[in-house]
N, C-alpha and C positions, 0 to 999 in steps of 0.2 A: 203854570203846570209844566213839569220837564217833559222833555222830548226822550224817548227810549228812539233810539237810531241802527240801524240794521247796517252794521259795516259794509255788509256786500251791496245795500245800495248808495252808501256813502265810499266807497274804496277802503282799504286796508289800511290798519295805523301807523304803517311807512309813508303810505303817499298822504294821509293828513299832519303828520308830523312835517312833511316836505311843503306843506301850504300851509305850515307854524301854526297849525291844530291844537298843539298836544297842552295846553294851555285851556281847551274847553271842552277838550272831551275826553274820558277818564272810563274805563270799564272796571265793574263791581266785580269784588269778588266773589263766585259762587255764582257769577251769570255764564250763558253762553259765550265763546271763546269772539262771534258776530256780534254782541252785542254792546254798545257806545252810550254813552248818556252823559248831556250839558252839563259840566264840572259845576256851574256856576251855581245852578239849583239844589235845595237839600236835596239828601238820601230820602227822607218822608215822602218828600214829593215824587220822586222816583221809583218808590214803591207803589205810588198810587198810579203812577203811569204804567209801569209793568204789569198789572192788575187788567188791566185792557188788553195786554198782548196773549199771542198763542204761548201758553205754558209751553210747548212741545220745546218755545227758543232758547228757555233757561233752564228747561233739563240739561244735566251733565250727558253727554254721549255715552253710550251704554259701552261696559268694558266687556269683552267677551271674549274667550281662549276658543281656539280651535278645540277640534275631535283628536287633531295631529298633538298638539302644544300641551293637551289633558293626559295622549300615550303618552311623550315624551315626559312626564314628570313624575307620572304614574308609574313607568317604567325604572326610572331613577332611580325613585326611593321604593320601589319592588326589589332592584337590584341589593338593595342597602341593608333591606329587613330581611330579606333570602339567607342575606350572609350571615346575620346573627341564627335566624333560624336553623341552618344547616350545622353552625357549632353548635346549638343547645340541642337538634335533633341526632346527633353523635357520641354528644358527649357529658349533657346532664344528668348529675348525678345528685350536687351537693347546691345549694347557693353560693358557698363562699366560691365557689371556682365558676358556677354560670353568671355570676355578678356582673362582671362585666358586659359577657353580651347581654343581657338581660337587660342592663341599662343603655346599651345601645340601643336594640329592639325598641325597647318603650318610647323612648328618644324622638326614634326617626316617626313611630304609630302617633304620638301626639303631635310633632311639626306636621306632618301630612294632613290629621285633624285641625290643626289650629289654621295654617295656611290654605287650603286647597279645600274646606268644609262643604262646598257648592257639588264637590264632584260624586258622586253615588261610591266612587269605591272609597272615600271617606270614612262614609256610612259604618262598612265593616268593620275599616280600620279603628274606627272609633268602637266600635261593640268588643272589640278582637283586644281594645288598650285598657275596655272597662274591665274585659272578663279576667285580665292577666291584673291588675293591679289591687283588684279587692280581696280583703285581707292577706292579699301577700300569695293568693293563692296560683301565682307562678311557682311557688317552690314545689307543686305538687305536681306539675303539669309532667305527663311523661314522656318519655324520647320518642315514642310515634306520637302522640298528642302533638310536640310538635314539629314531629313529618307532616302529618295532612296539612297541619295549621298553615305549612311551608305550600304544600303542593294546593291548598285552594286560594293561596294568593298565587302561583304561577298560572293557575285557571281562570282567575280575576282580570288577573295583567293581561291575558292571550284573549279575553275575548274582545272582540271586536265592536258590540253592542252592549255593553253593560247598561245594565237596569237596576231599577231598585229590585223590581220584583227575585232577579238573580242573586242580588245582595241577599238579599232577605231568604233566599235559600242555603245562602252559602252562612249566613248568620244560626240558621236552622242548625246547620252539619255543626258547627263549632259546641252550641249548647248537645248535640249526641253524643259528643265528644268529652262530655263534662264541665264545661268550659258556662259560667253562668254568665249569660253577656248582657243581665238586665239585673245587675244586684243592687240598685238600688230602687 
């Protein structure tokens, strides 16, 4: 039966390597970064030895962004969608000329969604990228439609405590605004 071997009480694979180790002992992919196991024996076997061990040792370590690291990114791409908003809330009139920002806006609303989806102001962004892109129904959107649309992402960004339930308010004010953020 293999030996599952806990680095920290065996030393680190410098100092087994330094006592010509590395020849029997091999760590799995997908294990804990402490965890070692006799090269010599199958993988089979190795699975049936880990099967005895605390799960907690071959959990990967949980990845987790600051509250700091959430403003900082949150703020980023606020600053990115601001800027398109502030040209469409000036100066939409036509598509062929909000085009561009239009396609930036959506741009930055779906990276924010697809990368950072964990984070509640997301959430919005994602109701806020549904409401603008079904049937095209940005071309209808009006120059204060998107003022507010501008000023409750700077109210989103400034709060200090975001929630869903905030979200979910702030998703409210967009559908008073016309704006259908559940079209499918």
């Amino acid at each position: 039966m293999t030996e599952a071997y806990k680095l920290s009480d065996m030393g680190n694979f410098e100092t087994l390597l330094q006592k010509g180790e590395q020849d029997n002992i091999i760590q799995f992919p997908g294990t804990h970064p402490d965890v070692a196991v006799d090269k010599k024996d199958s993988y089979s076997s190795y699975t049936d030895s880990i099967a005895s061990c605390n799960v907690s040792d071959f959990l990967p370590l949980p990845h987790s962004r600051t509250k700091k690291a959430e403003k900082i990114t949150r703020t980023h791409f606020s600053k990115k969608i601001i800027a398109s908003l502030n040209w469409l809330a000036e100066n939409h009139t036509n598509a062929l000329d909000s085009l561009p920002y239009i396609q930036s806006l959506l741009s930055d609303l779906k990276k924010y969604r697809d990368d950072y989806f964990s984070d509640v102001f997301a959430s919005f962004l994602a109701a806020l990228y549904d409401a603008l892109i079904f049937n095209d129904s940005w071309i209808n959107v009006s120059k204060d439609s998107f003022s507010g649309i501008r000023k409750l992402i700077i109210e989103l960004n400034n709060n200090s405590s975001l929630d869903y339930e905030k979200v979910d308010k702030a998703i409210n004010v967009l559908d008073k605004m016309g704006l259908d953020t559940t079209p499918y």
